[in-house]
N, C-alpha and C positions, 0 to 999 in steps of 0.2 A: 504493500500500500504506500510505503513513505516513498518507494522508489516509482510509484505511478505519480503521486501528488509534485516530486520533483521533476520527474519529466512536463506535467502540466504547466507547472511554475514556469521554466526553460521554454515551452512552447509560448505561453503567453507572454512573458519576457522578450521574446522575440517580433512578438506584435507589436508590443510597446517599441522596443526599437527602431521596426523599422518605422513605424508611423512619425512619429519622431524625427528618424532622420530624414524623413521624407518630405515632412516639415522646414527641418533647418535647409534641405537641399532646395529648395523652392526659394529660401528667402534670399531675395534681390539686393545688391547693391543700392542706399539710397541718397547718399552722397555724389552731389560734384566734386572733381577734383579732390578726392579722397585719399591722395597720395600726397596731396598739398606740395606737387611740382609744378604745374601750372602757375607763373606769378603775372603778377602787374606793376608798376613802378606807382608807388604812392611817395607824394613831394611829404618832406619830414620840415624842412624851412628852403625858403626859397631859392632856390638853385640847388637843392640835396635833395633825391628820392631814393627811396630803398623798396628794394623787392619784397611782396606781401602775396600769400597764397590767393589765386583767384578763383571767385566762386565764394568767398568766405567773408563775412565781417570780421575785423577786427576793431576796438574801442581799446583805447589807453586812458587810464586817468591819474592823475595823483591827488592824494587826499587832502592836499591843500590847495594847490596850482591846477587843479581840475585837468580837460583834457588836454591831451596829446600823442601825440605819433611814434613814439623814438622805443615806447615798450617794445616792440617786437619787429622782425624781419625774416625772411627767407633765404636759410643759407644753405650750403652744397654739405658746407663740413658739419650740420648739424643733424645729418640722419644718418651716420655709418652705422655699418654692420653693429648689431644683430639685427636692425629693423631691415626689412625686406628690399632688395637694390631692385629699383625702380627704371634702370640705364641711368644714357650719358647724363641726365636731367633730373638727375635725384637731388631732391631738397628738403630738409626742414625745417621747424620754423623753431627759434628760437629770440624766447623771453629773456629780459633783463632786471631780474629784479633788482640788482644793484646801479637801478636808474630814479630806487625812491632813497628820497634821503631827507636830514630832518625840513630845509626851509621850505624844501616842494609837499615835503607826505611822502608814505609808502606810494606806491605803484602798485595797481592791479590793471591789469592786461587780460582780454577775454576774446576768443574767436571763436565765431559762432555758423551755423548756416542750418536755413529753415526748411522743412520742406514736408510737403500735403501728411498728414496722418490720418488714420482711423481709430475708432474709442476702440477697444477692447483687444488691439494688439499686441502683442509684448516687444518694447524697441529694446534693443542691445547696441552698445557703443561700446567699440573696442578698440583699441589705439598704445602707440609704445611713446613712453614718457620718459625722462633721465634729467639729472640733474647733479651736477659740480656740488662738493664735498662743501663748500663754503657757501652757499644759496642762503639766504634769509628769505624768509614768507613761506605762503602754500601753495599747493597748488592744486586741479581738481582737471578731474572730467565727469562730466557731466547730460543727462538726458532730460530733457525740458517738453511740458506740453503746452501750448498755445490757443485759445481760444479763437472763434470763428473772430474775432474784433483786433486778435494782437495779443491779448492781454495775456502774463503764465499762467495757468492755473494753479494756484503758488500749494495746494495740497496734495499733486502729486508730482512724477519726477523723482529723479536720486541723484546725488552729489558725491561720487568717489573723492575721498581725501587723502590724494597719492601720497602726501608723507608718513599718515597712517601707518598708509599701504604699502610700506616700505623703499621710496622714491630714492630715498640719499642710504640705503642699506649696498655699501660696496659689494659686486658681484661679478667684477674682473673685466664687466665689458665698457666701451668708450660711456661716458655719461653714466656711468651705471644703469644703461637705459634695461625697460621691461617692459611687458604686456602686460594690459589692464583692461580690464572689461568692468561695466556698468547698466544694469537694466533696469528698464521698467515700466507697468504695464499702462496703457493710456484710458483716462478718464474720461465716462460721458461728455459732452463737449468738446474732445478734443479738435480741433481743427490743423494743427502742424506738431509737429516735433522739431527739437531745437535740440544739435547734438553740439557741445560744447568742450573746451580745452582753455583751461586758465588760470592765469597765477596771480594770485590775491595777495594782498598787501608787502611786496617785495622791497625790501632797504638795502642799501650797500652793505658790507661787512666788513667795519674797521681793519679786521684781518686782514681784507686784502683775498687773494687767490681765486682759484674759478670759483664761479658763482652764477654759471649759465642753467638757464631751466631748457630746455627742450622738448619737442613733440615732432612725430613723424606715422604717414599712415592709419590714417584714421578708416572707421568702418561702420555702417549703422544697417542694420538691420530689423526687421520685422519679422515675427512668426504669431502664430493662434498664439494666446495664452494654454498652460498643459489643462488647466480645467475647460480650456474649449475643446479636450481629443477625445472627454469622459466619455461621450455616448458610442465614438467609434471603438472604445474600447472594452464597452461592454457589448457590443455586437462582438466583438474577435473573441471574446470570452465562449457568449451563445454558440459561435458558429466550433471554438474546439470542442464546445462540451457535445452539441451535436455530432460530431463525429468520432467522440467516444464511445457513442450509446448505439448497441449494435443493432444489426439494419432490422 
């Protein structure tokens, strides 16, 4: 009997599986320039512009001097290996948090980009982040819903807080960079999802040394939420247990 109920277990585990992966295998790419090599020249002051991922907002401010441009840019040397070689065109984008200091305010820095949702989705945003041993501030990635007007829906949505999540934890590669994933499922009203990458309140560090944040390769996805597979899944149930019961 235990060796029938575990071959049952093993067959419907297999259902689960594959339904599943048949799921993830379905879900689409829903990012522009998702590799954030694609750039555009944005002016920083007058006669200076620096390359910025296109397809993408970015917003700089500091908490006294309000906004500006100079938090972040698009660079060749900020997405090596281990994040995934894109070709001759690989870039990514890299934060300054040693661009807030006391007379301006800390620096936060946020790239953002929107696009159509459905309520009861489950979004995923995954993306590789690294950061120099001397960084001050935080930093996040982040899945945002939007209502049909604009507005967040500031009750749902998730906020990874990659230092946490062990962002400055040395791990022998350039930047100590890592993969990170963040999900989550979309609320009645939702009308867009806003996949997000950003460094919050960044100061210089008397210290001195790197102190560069970086992000490369970003990813957002969509699938059912797993309680939308329940019905299909008790159908794969019916249908083994029917073909255990003899003819």
């Amino acid at each position: 009997m235990r060796r029938h109920v575990s071959l049952h277990a093993a067959l419907l585990g297999g259902v689960v599986i594959g339904l599943v992966s048949a799921a993830g295998a379905g879900a689409q790419e829903l990012l522009t320039n998702p590799s954030l090599d694609q750039t555009y020249q944005q002016e920083i002051t007058p006669g200076f512009s620096l390359p910025k991922p296109a397809n993408w907002v970015n917003e700089g401010t500091r908490a006294v001097s309000g906004a500006y441009e100079d938090e972040m840019s698009s660079e060749p040397w900020a997405g090596p290996a281990p994040t995934p070689n894109t070709g001759s065109g690989d870039m990514g984008v890299f934060f300054k948090p040693f661009s807030g200091n006391a007379p301006d305010g800390a620096a936060t820095g946020h790239l953002y980009q929107d696009n159509p949702a459905t309520p009861g989705l489950l979004y995923t945003l995954t993306g590789w982040a690294g950061a120099e041993a001397n960084m001050l501030g935080g930093a996040q990635l982040a899945v945002e819903f939007l209502d049909a007007g604009g507005a967040e829906i500031l009750t749902s949505g998730a906020e990874l807080d990659l230092r946490a999540a062990g962002l400055l934890t040395p791990n022998g590669q350039p930047f100590n960079y890592k993969r990170y994933t963040v999900s989550s499922l979309a609320p009645a009203g939702t009308a867009r999802v806003r996949a997000r990458a950003s460094m919050i309140n960044g100061m210089s560090n008397p210290l001195g040394g790197g102190q560069a944040l970086v992000f490369d390769d970003l990813s957002l996805t969509a699938v059912p939420e797993p309680a939308a597979l329940a019905p299909a899944l008790v159908a794969a149930a019916m249908l083994l247990r029917r073909r255990r019961m003899p003819a």
